[in-house]
N, C-alpha and C positions, 0 to 999 in steps of 0.2 A: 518553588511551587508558583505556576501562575496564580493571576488573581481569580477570586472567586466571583467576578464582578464580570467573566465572563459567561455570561448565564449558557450559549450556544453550548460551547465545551465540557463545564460538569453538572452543572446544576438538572440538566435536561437525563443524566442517567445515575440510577441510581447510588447512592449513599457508598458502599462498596465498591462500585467498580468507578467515581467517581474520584475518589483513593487513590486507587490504582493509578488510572490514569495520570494523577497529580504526579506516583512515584515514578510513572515510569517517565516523565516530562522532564522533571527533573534528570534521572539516571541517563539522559541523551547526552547532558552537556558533561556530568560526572564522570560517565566513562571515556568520553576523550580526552579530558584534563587528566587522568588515572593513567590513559595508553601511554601518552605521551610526559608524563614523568616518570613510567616504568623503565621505557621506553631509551628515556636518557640514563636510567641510572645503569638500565643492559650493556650500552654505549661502554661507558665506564670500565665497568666489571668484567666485559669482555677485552677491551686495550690492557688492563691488568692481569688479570689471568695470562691474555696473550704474552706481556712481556716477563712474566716471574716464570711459566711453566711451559709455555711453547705451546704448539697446534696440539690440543686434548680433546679427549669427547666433550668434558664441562663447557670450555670454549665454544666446543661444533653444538652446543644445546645454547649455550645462551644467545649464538648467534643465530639460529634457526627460531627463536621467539621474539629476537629483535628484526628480522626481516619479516614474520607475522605482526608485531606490532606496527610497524613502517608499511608494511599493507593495507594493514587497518586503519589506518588514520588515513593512507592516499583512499580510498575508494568508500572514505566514513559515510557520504550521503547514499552513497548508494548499497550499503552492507545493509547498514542501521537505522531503522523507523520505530516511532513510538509500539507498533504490535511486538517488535523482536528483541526489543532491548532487551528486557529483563531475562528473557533468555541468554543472550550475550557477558551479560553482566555472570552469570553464573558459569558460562563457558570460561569467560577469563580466571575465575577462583578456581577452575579443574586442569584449565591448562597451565595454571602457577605451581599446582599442585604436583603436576609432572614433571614440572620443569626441576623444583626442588628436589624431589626423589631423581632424578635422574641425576644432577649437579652432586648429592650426597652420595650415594652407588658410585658416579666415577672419582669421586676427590678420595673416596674409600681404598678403591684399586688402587690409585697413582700411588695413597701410603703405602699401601702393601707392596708394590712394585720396588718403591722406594728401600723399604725394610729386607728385600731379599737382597738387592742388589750391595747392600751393607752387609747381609751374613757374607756373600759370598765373598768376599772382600777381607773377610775376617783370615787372619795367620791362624797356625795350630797353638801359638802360644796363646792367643787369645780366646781359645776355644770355651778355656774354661770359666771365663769372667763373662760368657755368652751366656751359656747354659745356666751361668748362677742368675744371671738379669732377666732368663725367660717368662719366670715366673711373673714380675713385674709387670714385664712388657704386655703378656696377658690379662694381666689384673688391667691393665690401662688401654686393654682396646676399645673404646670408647671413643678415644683421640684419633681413630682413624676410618671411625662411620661419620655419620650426618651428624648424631650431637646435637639433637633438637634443643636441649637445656644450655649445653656451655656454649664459651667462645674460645676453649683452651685449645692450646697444640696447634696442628696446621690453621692456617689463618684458611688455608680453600677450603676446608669445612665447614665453615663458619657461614649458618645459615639465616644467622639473627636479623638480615635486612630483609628476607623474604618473610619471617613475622612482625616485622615492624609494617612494611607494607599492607599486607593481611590486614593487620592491625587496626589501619588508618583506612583503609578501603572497608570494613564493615564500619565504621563510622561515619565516613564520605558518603558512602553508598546510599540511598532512599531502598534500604529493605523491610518487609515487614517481618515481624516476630518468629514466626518459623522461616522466612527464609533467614535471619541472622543464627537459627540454631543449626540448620542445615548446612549452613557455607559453615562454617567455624567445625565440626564436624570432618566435614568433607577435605578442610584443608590442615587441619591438624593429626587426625586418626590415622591415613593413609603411612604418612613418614613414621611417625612413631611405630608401627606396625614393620614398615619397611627395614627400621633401624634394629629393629627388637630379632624378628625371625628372618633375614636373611644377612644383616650386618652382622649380628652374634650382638649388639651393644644390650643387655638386660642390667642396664643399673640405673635402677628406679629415680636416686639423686641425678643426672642428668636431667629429668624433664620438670622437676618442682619449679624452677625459674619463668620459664617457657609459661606453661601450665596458670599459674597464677598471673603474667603479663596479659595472654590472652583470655585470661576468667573476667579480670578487669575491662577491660575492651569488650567483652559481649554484652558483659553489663551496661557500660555507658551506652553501647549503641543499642539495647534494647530501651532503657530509658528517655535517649534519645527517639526511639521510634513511640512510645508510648505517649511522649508529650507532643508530639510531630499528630499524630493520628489524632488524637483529643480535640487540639486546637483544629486541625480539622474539619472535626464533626461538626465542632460549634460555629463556625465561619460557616459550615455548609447549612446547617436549620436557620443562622438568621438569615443569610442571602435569599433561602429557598423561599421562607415567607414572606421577605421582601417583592419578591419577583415570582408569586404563586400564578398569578394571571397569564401574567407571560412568558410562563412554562407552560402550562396547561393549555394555551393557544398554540404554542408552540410543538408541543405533544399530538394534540388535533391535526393541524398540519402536516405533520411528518404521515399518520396516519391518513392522511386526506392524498397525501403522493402515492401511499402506497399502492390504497386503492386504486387511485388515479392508473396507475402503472400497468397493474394488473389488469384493468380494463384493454390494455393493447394487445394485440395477438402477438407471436411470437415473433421477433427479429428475423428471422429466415423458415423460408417455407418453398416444398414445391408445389405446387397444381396444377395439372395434369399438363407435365413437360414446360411450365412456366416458374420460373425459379425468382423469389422476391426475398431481396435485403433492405431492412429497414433499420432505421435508429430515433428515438427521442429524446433529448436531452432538454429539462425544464430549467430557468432559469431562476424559477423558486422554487420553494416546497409544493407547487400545484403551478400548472402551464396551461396555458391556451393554444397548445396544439396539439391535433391527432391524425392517429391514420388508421387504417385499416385495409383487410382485403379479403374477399366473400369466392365463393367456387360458386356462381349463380349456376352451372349444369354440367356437362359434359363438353360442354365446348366454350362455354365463356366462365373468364375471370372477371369481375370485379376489384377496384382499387378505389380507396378513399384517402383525401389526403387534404386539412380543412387547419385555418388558422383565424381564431378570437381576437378580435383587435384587443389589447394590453394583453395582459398573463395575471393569476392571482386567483383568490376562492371565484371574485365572479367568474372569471373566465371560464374556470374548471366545472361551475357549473352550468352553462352554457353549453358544454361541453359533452358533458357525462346526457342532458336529453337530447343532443344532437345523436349521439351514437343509438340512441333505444330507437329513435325516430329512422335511424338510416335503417336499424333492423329489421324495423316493422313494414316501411317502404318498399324494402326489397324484397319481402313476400308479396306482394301484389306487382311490381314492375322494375327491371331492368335498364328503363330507359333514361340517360342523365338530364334527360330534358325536364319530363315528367318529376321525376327524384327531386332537381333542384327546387325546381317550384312548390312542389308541399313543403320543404326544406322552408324555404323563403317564408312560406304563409306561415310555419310553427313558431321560427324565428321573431316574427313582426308581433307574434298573439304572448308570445312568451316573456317579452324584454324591454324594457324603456325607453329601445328606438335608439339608444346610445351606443349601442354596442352591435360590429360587423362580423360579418363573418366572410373570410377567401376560401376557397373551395376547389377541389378536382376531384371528378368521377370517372373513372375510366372502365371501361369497358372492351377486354380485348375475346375477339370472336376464333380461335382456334381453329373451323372446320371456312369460313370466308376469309382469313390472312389477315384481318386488318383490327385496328383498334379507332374506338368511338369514344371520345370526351369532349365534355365537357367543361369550361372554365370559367368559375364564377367570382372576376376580379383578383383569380388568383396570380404569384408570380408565373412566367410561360417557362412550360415543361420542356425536357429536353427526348429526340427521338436520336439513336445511335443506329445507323444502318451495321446491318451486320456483315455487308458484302462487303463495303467500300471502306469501313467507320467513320464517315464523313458525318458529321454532329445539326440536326437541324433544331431551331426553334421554334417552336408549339407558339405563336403570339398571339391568335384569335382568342377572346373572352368574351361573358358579357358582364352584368351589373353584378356587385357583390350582396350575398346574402344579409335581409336586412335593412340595405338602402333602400328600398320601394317599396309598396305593397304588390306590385308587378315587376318580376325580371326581367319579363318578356326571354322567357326561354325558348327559344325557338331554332327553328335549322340554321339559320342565318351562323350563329353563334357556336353550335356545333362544327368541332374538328373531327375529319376521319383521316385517317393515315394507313397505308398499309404495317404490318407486322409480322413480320417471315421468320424464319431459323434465324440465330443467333439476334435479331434484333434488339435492341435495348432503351426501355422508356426512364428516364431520369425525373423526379417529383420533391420538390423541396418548400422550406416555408421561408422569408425573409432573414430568420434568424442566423443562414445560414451569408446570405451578401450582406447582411448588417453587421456581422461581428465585426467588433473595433479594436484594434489598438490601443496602447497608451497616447498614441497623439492622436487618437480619437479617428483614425484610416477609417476606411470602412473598407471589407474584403473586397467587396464588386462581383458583379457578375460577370467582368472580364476574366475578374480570377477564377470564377466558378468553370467557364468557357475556356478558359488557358489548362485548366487542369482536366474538364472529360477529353480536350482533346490529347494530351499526351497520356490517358489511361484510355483510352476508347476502347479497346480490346481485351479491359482486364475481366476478371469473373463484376457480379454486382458485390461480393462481400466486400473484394478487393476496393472498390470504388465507394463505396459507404467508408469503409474505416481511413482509406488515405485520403477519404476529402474532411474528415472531420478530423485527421491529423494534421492536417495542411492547415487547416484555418486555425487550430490549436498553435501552431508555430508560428501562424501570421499575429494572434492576438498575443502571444507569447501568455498565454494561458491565463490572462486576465478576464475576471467574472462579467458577465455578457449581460446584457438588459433584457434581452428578447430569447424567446423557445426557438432549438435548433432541430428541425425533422430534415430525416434523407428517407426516399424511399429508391431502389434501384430494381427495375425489372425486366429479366431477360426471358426473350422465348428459344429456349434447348433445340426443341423440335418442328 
């Protein structure tokens, strides 16, 4: 069990599923240490088999759960995650449990096979020393089912390693209380059941051995789980009030993301023949970047796309009245000039002059071809011609939001561009040529510019997800300082 002393990991959920988590953190490393001493003893048991009996079913079954096991172990990271373990864990006791009944079923046959090929073999002199021994030989069919209790008679009967294993795996295991009466059930009832109504074995003496080994063993492991679970509880109430503050800060936050979150409109949208992909990824529980996109009539789209200098509650809340303000804005006017400068003046009344804000408003006009933005210190947007896909950069800006009590927003600073069928406007936030490496790279915006140009013609979803893949593979998925925003927008029509 990890330590409790990570407060992120359990303290932050509940008492119960806090448990949980513990067992199943554990049961990752358990059940590969499990596969692969199963694993080896199949090894074994199959080279044996092979050389006492020849190519059998018993054989063709132990070697068809040693090439599952040898599966399981090559492809362990990507089979097995803390959500799926304890389900795994549980398939392996049902798939033992097959494998047993199937190994007893065939070592049953070969006797029987065995026993005919003896009568016939039998002279007429011997007839009658056969038919006196029948009797016998029935009274002791036992010795030639599963025999869940002995180890008498054919040795490949002999199932006593698969309850010793059993045995030690509900021990090994991190289960809780009903799951140790469930597997133990599941893996003992089945054979017994198998051995009784279709091997013919009904002698009660065969399973008292068995029976009592494994009553022992649910026992220990239920004890074991009961003092496992206690100690538990009690490491979890003192840590919890040790670290109450900074849960309950921590609790706030997660809820302050979600919100956060919520406030964004959806990842993809059409508007009327104009198709937008976007993505946000915060680099804490609350980010200082947003976006947005407005259907201001029947012929123009709206696009907001705005970044808080640092990330964190102030950011966020910076943030959350920037968006009420873009709201209320856009019922009286349209135009990014106009927009940024009340922007500006809310900014400067609202804040301690400490904190900036970068900005793009874009305005694309559906029934005139072209699109109007404006950029306020933000990074320069990317335009994708749709005829040629030849990539231009958006470079004109003015002052950022914040810095002045005047932007001076004006034409001067204003970008228009046309905007036809298939064209495509590219909108991002630093977070995105900031990402770093371990040797502290940063991705650049050549890389940004290397990559639209060999996607230049894909959809926008395309282009959002493989560029926030790329930069994933470039960081080799090292935790980032700064918020990452894509927006990708194409016009259909």
């Amino acid at each position: 069990m990890d330590s409790l002393l990570d407060v992120d990991k359990y303290l932050t959920l509940p008492k119960e599923k806090s448990y949980r988590l513990s067992l199943d953190t554990a049961n990752m490393k358990m059940l590969r240490g499990m596969m692969i001493g199963v694993a080896i003893f199949f090894s074994i048991s199959f080279f044996v088999t092979l050389a006492d009996n020849g190519i059998t079913i018993g054989a063709g079954i132990l070697l068809t759960d040693l090439v599952i096991l040898v599966g399981g172990l090559i492809l362990y990271r990507k089979i097995f995650n803390i959500n799926n373990v304890n389900k795994f864990v549980q398939y392996f006791f049902i798939l033992h449990v097959v494998v047993l009944i199937g190994i007893g079923i065939s070592n049953g046959n070969v006797t029987n096979n065995k026993k005919v090929k003896t009568k016939k073999s039998k002279t007429t002199s011997e007839q009658t020393a056969t038919d006196t021994s029948r009797k016998v030989e029935n009274d002791s069919s036992s010795s030639r089912n599963i025999r869940i209790g002995t180890t008498e008679g054919n040795s490949n009967s002999d199932i006593s390693p698969f309850i010793f294993f059993f045995c030690v795996a509900l021990v090994v295991f991190r289960l809780t209380r009903a799951e140790i009466f469930r597997l133990s059930a599941i893996f003992f009832l089945p054979p017994i059941l198998v051995d009784i109504f279709i091997l013919g074995n009904d002698y009660a003496g065969n399973y008292i051995g068995t029976s009592v080994t494994v009553a022992l063993f649910v026992g220990l492991a239920i004890f074991i789980e009961y003092r496992r679970k206690n100690k538990f509880f009690k490491e979890y109430d003192v840590m919890y009030k040790k670290n109450y503050d900074n849960i309950r800060m921590k609790k706030e936050l997660e809820y302050a993301q979600a919100l956060q979150l919520s406030m964004l409109p959806e990842k993809s949208a059409v508007i009327n023949d104009v198709e937008i992909s976007a993505i946000s990824i915060p680099a804490t529980e609350v980010g200082g970047d947003y976006y947005d996109y407005f259907k201001l009539s029947e012929e123009k789209i709206g696009v907001f796309i705005c970044d808080v200098s640092g990330h964190g509650v102030a950011s966020a809340l910076l943030l959350s009245g920037i968006r009420s303000c873009m709201h209320l804005i856009l019922e009286e006017t349209d135009d990014p000039k106009v927009i940024f400068t009340k922007l500006n003046r809310v900014i400067r009344k609202t804040q301690n002059r400490k904190m900036f804000v970068t900005a793009i408003f874009a305005v694309i006009d559906l029934k005139e071809n072209r699109c109007t933005l404006y950029n306020a210190g933000h990074l320069p947007p990317y335009k994708i011609s749709g005829e040629t896909n030849e990539i231009y950069k958006l470079k004109k800006h003015g002052l950022t939001l914040g810095a002045a009590d005047n932007i001076y927003a004006d034409e001067s600073k204003e970008v228009v561009i046309d905007f036809k069928r298939r064209d495509k406007l590219i909108l991002y936030t630093d977070g995105v040529n900031e990402a770093q490496n371990e040797k502290r790279d940063e991705y650049g915006i050549d890389k940004i510019e290397e990559f639209l140009n060999s996607n230049s013609d894909k959809s926008t979803t395309h282009i959002i997800d493989e560029l926030v893949a790329d930069v994933n593979k470039f960081t080799q998925n090292k935790i980032q300082s700064d918020d990452l925003t894509i927006i990708a927008i194409e016009r259909k029509n």
